[in-house]
C-alpha positions as CSV (number, residue, x, y, z in Angstrom):
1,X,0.0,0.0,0.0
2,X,1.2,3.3,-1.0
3,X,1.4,6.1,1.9
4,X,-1.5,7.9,0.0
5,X,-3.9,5.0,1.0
6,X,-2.4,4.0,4.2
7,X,-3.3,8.2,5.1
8,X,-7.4,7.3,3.4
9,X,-7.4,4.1,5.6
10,X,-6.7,6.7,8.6
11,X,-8.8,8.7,7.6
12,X,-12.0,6.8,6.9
13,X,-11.1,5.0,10.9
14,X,-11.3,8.7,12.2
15,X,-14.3,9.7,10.2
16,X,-16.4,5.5,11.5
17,X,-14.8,6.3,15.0
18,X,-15.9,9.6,15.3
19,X,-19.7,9.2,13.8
20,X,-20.1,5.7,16.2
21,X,-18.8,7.8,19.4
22,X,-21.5,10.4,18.4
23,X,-24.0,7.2,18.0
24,X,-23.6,6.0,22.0
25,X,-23.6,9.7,23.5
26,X,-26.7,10.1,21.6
27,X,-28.3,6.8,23.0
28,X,-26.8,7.2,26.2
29,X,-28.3,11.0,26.7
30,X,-31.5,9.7,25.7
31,X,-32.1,7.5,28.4
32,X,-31.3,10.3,30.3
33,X,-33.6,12.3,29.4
34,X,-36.1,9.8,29.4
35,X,-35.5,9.3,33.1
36,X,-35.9,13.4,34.0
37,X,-38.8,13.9,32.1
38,X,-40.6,11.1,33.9
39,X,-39.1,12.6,37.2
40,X,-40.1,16.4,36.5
41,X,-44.1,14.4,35.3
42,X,-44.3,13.0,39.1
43,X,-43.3,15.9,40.4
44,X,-45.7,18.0,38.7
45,X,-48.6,15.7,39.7
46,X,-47.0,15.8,43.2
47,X,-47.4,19.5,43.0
48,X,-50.6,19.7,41.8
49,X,-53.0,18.1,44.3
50,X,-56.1,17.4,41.8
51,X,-53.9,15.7,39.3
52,X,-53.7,11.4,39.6
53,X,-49.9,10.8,40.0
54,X,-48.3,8.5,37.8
55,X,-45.4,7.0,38.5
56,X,-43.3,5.3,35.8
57,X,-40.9,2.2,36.9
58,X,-38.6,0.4,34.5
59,X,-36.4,3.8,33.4
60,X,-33.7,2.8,35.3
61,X,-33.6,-0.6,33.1
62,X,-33.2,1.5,30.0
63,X,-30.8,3.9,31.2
64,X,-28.5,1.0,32.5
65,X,-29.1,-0.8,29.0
66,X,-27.7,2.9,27.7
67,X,-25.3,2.8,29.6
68,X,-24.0,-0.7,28.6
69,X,-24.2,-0.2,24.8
70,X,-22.9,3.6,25.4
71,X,-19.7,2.1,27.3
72,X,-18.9,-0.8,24.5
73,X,-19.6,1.7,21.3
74,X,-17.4,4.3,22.5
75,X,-14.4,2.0,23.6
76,X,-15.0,0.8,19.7
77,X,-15.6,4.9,18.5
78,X,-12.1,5.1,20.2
79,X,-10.2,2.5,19.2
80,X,-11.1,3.3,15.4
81,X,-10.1,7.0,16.1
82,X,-6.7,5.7,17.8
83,X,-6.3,3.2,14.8
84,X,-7.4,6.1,12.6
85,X,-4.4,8.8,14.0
86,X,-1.6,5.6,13.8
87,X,-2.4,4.6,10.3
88,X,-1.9,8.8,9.7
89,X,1.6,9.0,11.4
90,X,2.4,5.3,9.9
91,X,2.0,7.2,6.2
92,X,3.7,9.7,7.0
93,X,7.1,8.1,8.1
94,X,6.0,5.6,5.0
95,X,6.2,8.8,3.4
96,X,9.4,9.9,4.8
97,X,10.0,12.9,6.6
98,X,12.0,14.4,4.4
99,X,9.6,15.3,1.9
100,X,8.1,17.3,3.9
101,X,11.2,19.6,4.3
102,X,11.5,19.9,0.5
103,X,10.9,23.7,-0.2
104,X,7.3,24.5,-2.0
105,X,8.9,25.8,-5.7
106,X,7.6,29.3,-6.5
107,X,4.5,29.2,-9.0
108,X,5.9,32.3,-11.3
């Protein structure tokens, strides 16, 4: 593989790494948020005296589920990213340093 490719591997591993660590804080807020909006619902009904209160169990299941899937996608979002950033430096010693101390030749 040519250091050109080895530097679009890299890149494509950042760019997977990246979109699946945004995928688990996603699901991992929602569950979140699930859980406070049913705890701000009982405690308007609490507040409210005419209101039946509702209570609503099982939340906790799905924010520990969340938090399961949210702990095992992002140690996968950052290895990719890691494996991502090594492939980059591993093309660009392919590369060899010295090409990057070349001068840039004047466009006259």
């Amino acid at each position: 593989m040519t250091s050109t490719e080895i530097n679009v591997v890299g890149l494509f591993l950042n760019i997977a790494g990246t979109i699946i660590l945004a995928i688990s804080l996603g699901r991992y807020l929602l569950g979140l948020h699930m859980m406070t909006m049913a705890h701000e619902l009982f405690l308007l009904a609490i507040n409210q005296p005419p209101m039946p209160i509702v209570q609503f169990t099982g939340t906790d299941t799905h924010v520990d589920k969340g938090r399961r899937r949210a702990k095992w996608l992002s140690f996968l979002g950052l290895t990719l990213v890691i494996a991502g950033f090594v492939a980059q430096v591993w093309a660009l010693l392919q590369a060899g340093a010295s090409s990057l101390e070349e001068p840039i030749p004047n466009s006259r």
